[in-house]
N, CA, C and O atoms as a GROMACS GRO file, in nm:
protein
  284
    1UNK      N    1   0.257   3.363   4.356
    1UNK     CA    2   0.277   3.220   4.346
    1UNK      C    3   0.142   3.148   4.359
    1UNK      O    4   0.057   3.171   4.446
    2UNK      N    5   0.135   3.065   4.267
    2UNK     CA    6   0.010   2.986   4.274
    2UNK      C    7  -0.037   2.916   4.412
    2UNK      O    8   0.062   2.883   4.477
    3UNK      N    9  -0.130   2.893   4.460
    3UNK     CA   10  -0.132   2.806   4.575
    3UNK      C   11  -0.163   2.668   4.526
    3UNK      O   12  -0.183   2.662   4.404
    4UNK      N   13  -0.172   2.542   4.601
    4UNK     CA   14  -0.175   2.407   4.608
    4UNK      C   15  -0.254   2.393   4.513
    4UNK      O   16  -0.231   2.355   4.398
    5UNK      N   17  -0.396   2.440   4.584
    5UNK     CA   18  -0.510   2.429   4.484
    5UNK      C   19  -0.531   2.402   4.344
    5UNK      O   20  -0.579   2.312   4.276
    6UNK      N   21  -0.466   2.533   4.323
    6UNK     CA   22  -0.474   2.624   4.175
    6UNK      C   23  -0.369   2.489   4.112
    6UNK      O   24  -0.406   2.420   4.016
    7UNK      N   25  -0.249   2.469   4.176
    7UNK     CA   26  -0.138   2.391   4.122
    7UNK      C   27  -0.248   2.259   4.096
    7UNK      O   28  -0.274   2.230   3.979
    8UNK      N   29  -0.294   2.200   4.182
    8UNK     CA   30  -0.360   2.035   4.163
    8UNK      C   31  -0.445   2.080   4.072
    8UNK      O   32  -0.447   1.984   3.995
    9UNK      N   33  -0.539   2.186   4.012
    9UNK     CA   34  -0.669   2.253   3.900
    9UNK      C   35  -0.522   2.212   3.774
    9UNK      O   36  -0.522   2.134   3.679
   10UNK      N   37  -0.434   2.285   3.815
   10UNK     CA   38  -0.350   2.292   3.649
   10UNK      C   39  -0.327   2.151   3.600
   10UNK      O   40  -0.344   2.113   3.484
   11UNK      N   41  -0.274   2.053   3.738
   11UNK     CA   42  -0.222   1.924   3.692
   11UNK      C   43  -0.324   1.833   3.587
   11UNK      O   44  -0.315   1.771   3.481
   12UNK      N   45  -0.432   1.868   3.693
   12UNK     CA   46  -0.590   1.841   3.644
   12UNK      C   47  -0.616   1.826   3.489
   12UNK      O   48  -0.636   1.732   3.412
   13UNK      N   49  -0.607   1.954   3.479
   13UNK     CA   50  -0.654   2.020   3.360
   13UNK      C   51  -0.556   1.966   3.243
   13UNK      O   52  -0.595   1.917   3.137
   14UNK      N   53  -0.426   1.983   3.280
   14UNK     CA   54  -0.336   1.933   3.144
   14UNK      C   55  -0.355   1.765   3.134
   14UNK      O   56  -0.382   1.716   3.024
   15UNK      N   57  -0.342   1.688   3.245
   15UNK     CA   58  -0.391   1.537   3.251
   15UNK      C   59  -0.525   1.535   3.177
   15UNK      O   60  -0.527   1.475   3.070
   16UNK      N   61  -0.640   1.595   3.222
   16UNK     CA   62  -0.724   1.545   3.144
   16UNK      C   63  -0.739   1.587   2.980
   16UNK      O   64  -0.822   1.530   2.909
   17UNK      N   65  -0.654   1.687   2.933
   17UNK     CA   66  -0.640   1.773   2.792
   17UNK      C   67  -0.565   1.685   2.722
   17UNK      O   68  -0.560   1.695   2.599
   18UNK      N   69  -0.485   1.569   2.803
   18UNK     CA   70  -0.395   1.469   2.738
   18UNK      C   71  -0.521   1.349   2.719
   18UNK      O   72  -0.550   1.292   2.614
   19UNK      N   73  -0.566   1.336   2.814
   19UNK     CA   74  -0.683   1.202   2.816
   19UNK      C   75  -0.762   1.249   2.658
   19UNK      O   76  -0.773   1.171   2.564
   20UNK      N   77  -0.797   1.349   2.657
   20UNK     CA   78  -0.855   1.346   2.523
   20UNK      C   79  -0.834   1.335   2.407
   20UNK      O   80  -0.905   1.284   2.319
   21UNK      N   81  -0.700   1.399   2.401
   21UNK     CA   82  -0.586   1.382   2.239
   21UNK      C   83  -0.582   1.204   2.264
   21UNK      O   84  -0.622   1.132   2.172
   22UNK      N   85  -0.540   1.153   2.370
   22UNK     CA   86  -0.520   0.987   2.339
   22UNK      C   87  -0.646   0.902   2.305
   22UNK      O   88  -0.636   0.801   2.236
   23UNK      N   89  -0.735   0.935   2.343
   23UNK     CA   90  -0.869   0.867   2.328
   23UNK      C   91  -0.912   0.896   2.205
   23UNK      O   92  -0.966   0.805   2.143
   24UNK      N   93  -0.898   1.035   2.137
   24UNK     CA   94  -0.926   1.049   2.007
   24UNK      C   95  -0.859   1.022   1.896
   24UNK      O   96  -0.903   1.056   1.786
   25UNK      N   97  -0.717   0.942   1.917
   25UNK     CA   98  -0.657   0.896   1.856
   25UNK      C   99  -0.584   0.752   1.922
   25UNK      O  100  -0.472   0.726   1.965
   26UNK      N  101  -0.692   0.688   1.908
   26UNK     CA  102  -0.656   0.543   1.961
   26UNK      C  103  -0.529   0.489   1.941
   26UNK      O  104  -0.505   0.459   1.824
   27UNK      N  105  -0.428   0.465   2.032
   27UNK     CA  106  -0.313   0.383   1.947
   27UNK      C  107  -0.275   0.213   2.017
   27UNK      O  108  -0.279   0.225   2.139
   28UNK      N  109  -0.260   0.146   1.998
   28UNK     CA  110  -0.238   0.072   2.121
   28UNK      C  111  -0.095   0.022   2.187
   28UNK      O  112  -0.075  -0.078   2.256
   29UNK      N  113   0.004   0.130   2.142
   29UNK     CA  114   0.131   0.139   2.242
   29UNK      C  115   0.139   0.280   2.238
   29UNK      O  116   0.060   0.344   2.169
   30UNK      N  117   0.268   0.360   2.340
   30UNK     CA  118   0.354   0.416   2.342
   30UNK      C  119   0.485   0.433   2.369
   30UNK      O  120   0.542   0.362   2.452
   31UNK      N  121   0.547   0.530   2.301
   31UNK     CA  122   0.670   0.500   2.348
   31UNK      C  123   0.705   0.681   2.456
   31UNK      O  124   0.678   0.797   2.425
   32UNK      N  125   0.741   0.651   2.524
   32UNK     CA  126   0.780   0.764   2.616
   32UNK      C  127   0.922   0.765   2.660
   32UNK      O  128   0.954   0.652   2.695
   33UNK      N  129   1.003   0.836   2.669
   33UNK     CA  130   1.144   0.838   2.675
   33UNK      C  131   1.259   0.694   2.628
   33UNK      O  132   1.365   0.644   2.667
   34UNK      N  133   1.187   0.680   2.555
   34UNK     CA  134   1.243   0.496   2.503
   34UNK      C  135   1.165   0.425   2.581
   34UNK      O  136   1.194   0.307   2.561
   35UNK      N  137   1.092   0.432   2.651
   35UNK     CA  138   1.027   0.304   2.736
   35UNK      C  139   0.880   0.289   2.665
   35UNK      O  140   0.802   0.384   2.664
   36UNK      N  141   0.845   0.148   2.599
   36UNK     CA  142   0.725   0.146   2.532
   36UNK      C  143   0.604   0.106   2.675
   36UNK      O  144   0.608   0.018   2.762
   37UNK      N  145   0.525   0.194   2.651
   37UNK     CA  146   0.411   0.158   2.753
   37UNK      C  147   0.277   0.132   2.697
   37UNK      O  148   0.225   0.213   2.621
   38UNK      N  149   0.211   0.005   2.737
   38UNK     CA  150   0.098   0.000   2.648
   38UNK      C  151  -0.042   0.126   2.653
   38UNK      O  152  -0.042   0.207   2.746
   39UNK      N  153  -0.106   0.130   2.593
   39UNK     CA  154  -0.228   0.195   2.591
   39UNK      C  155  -0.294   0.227   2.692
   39UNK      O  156  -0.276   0.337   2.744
   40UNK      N  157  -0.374   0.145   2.734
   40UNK     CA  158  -0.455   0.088   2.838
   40UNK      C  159  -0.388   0.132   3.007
   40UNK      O  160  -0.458   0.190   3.091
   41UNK      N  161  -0.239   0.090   3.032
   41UNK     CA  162  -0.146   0.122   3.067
   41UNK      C  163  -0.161   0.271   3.102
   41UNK      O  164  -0.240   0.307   3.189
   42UNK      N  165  -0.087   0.354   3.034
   42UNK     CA  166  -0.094   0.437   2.990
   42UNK      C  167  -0.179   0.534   3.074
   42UNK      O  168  -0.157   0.600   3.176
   43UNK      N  169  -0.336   0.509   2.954
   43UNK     CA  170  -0.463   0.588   2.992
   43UNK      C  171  -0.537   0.606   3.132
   43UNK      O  172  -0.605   0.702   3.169
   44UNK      N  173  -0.498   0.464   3.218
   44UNK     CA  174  -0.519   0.405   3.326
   44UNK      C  175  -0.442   0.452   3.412
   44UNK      O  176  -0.458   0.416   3.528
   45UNK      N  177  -0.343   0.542   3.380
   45UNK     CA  178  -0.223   0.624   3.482
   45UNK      C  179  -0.279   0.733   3.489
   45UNK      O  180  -0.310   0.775   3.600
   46UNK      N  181  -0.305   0.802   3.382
   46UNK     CA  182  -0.349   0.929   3.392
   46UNK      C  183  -0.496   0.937   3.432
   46UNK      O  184  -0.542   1.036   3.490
   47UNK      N  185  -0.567   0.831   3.401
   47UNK     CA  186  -0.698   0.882   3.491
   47UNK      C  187  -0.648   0.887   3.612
   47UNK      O  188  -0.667   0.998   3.660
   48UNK      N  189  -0.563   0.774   3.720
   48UNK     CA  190  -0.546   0.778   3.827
   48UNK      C  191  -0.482   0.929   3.917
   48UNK      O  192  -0.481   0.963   4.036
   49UNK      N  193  -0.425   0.997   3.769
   49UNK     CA  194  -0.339   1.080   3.826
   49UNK      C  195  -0.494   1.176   3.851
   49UNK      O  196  -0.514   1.203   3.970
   50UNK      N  197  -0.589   1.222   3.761
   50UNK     CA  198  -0.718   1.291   3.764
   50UNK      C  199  -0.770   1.238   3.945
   50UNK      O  200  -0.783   1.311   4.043
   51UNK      N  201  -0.790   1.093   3.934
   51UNK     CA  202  -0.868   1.100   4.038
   51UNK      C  203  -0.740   1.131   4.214
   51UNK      O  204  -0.778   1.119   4.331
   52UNK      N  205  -0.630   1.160   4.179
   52UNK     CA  206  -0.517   1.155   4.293
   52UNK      C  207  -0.569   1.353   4.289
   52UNK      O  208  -0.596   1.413   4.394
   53UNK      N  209  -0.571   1.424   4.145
   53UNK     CA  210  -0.613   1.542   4.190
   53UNK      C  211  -0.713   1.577   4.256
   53UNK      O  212  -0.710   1.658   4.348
   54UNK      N  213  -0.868   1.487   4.194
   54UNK     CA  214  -0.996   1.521   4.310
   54UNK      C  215  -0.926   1.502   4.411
   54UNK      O  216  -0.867   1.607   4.435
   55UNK      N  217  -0.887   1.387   4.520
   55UNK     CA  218  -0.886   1.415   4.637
   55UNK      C  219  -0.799   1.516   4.684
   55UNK      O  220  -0.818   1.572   4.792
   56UNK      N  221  -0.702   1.542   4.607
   56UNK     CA  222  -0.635   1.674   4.692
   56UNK      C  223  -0.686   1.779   4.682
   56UNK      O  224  -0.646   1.861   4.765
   57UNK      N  225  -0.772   1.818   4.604
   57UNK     CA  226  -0.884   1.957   4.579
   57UNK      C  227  -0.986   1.933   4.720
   57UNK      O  228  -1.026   2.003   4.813
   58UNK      N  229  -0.999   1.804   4.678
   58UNK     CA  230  -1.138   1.806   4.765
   58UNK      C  231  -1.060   1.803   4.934
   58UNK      O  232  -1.128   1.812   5.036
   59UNK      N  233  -0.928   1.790   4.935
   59UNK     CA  234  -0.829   1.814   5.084
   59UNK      C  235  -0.878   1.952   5.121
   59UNK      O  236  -0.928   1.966   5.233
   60UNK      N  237  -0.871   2.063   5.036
   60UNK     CA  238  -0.783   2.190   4.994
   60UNK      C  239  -0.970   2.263   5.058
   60UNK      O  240  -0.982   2.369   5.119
   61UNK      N  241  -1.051   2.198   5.031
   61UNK     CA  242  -1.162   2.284   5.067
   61UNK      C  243  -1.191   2.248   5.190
   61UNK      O  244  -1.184   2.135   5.238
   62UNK      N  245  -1.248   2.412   5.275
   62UNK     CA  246  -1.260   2.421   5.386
   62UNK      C  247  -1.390   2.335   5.409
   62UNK      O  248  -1.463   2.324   5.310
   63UNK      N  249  -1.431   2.272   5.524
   63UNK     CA  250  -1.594   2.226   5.576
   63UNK      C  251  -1.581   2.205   5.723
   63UNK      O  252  -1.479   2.206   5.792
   64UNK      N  253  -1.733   2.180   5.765
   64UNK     CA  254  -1.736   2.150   5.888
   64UNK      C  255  -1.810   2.108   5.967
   64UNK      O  256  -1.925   2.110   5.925
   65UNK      N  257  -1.796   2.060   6.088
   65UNK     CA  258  -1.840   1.907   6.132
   65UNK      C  259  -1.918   1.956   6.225
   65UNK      O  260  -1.883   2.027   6.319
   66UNK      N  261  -2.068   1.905   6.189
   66UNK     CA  262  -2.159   1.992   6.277
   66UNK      C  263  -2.226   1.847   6.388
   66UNK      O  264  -2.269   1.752   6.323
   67UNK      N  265  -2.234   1.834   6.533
   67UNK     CA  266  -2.256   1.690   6.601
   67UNK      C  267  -2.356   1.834   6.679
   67UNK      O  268  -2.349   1.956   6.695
   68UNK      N  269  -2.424   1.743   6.702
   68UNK     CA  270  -2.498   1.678   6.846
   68UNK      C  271  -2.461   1.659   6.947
   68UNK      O  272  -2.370   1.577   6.936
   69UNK      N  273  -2.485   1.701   7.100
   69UNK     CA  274  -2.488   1.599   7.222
   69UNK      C  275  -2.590   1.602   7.297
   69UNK      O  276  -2.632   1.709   7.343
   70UNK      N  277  -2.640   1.498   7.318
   70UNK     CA  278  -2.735   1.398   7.399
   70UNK      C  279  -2.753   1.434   7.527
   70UNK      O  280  -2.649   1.382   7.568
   71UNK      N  281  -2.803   1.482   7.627
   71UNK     CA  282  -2.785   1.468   7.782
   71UNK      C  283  -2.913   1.382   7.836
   71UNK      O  284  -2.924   1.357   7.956
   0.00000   0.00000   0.00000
């Protein structure tokens, strides 16, 4: 089974494989299950969905918090 990661890389990857077919074929509506959604709309969802994947990738990696103390 895939882990989180790998799952948020796939979402990634097909969101942004869609960002490109729409951009290279400009339209300025859609229609998606009968519901017309504009363009702009649209394009502006799926980047958001891209940048909702960085942060959960960037959740998913380990780091660590290196401090200081003073005496």
């Amino acid at each position: 089974m895939a882990t989180d990661a790998e799952q948020y890389a796939t979402i990634k990857t097909q969101t942004l494989a869609r960002l490109v077919e729409i951009t290279a074929q400009h339209k300025p509506t859609y229609t998606i299950d009968g519901q017309t959604v504009k363009w702009a709309d649209y394009q502006r969802a799926l980047e958001a969905k891209v940048e909702w994947c960085n942060k959960m990738l960037a959740g998913e990696d380990p780091y660590e918090i290196v401090t200081q103390g003073y005496t």
